[in-house]
N, C-alpha and C positions, 0 to 999 in steps of 0.2 A: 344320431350320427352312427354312420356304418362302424363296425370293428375291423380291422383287417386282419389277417393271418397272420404268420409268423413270416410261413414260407411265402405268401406274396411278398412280403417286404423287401425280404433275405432277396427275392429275384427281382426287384423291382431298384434294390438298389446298385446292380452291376449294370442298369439301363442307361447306354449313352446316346442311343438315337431314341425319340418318342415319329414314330410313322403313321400317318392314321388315313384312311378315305376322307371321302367329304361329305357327299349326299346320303345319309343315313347316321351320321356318326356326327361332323358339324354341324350339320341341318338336319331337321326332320325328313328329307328325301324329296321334298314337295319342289316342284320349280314353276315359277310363275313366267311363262313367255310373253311378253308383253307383243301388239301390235307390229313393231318393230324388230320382231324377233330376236331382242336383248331377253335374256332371262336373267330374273331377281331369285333370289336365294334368302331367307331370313336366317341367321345367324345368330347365335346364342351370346350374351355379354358375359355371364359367368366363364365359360370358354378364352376370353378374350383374358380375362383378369386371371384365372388361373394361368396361362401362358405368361404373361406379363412377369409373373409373382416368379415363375420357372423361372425366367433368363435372367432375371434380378438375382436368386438365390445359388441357382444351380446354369453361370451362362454357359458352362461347359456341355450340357445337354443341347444336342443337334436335334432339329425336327424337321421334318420332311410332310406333305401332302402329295397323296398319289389316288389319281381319280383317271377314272376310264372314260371319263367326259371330258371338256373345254370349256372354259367359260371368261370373257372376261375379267368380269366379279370375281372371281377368284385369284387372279393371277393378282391384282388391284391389291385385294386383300390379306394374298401372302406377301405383298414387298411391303406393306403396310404394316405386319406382322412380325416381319423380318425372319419367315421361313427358312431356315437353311436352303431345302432341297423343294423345287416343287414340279412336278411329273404330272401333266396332262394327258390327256388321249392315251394311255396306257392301258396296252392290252396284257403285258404281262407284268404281274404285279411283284411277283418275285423278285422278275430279273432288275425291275426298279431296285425293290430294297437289296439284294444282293451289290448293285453295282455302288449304289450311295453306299453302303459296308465297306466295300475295297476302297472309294474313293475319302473313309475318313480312317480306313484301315481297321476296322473292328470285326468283330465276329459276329453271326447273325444272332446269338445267344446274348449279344446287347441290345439287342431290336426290341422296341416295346412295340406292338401293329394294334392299330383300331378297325376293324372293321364288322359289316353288319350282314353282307350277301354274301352268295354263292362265290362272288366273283372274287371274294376275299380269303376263300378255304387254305387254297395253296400257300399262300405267306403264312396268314394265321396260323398253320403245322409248321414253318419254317422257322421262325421268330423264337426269341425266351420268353416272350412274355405274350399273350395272346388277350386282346381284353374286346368284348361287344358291346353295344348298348341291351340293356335290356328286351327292346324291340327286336333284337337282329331275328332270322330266319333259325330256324330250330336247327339246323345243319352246323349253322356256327357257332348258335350256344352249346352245342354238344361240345366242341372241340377250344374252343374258349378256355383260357385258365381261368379268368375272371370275367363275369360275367356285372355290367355296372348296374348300380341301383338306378341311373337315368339313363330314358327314351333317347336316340339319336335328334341332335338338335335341341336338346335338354340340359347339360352341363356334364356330358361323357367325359369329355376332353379336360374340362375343369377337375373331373372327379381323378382323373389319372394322374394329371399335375399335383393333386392332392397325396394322393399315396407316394409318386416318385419323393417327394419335398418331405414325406413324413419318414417315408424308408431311409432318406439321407439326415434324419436326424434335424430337418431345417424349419420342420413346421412352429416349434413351440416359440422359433426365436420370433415368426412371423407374426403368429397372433399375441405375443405379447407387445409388438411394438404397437 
């Protein structure tokens, strides 16, 4: 098991929004277009139960998804989810997480952002808390505060709900129940 820092924690525990991409960060990036040109997504279960464990422990943490794509499948899976905030076809990624900030009224130094591309630089400088997967592009592990021990589509997202839950002091009561 990973160790965390001090100061990850210490920032990890003023995080009221967790914001993250999708394809690279939820999923591996891979997308299967079917015949039909319905595209499937595989999705990580660890992901699913970290979240779960989030809104059980801490439901006062908002989450948002913000993806420069469209897809069904996701839209499905964030009300399934009970996403707070969910932002498709978004070409600016910023102005997403800046406007969700004004509309729960927090500052952007509560934003925790996941992401893995290019496309994610500008939030990821914007944000208090900057986390990749592993996999992300060398561009954004540079700028990254944290950079996760898992591949996007691998338990990113699980691993971030892990530290948020450990920062606020809530993990020991979890794994003891």
């Amino acid at each position: 098991m990973k160790k965390y820092t001090k100061q990850l924690l210490n920032t990890a525990a003023k995080i009221k929004l967790i914001a993250t991409d999708i394809d690279g960060v939820l999923t591996a990036g891979e997308v299967i277009v079917l015949e039909s040109g319905e595209e499937v997504k595989i999705w990580n279960v660890r992901d699913r139960q970290g979240l779960h464990t989030l809104k059980q422990y801490l439901p006062e943490i908002k989450t948002a998804w913000i993806t420069g794509r469209k897809s069904k499948q996701v839209e499905i899976r964030a009300k399934e989810q009970k996403i707070d905030f969910l932002v498709q076809q978004c070409k600016d990624k910023v102005k997403a997480v800046v406007d969700i900030a004004n509309n729960l009224s927090i500052g952007t130094d509560e934003i925790l952002y996941i992401g893995d591309d290019i496309i994610d630089l500008a939030v990821l400088r914007k944000v208090g808390l900057s986390v990749c997967p592993q996999d992300a592009v060398v561009e954004v592990k540079k700028i990254a505060k944290y950079v996760s021990q898992y591949a996007g589509g691998k338990g990113v997202f699980r691993e971030v709900c892990e530290i948020i839950l450990k920062a606020n002091k809530k993990w020991e009561d979890i794994i003891s129940k």
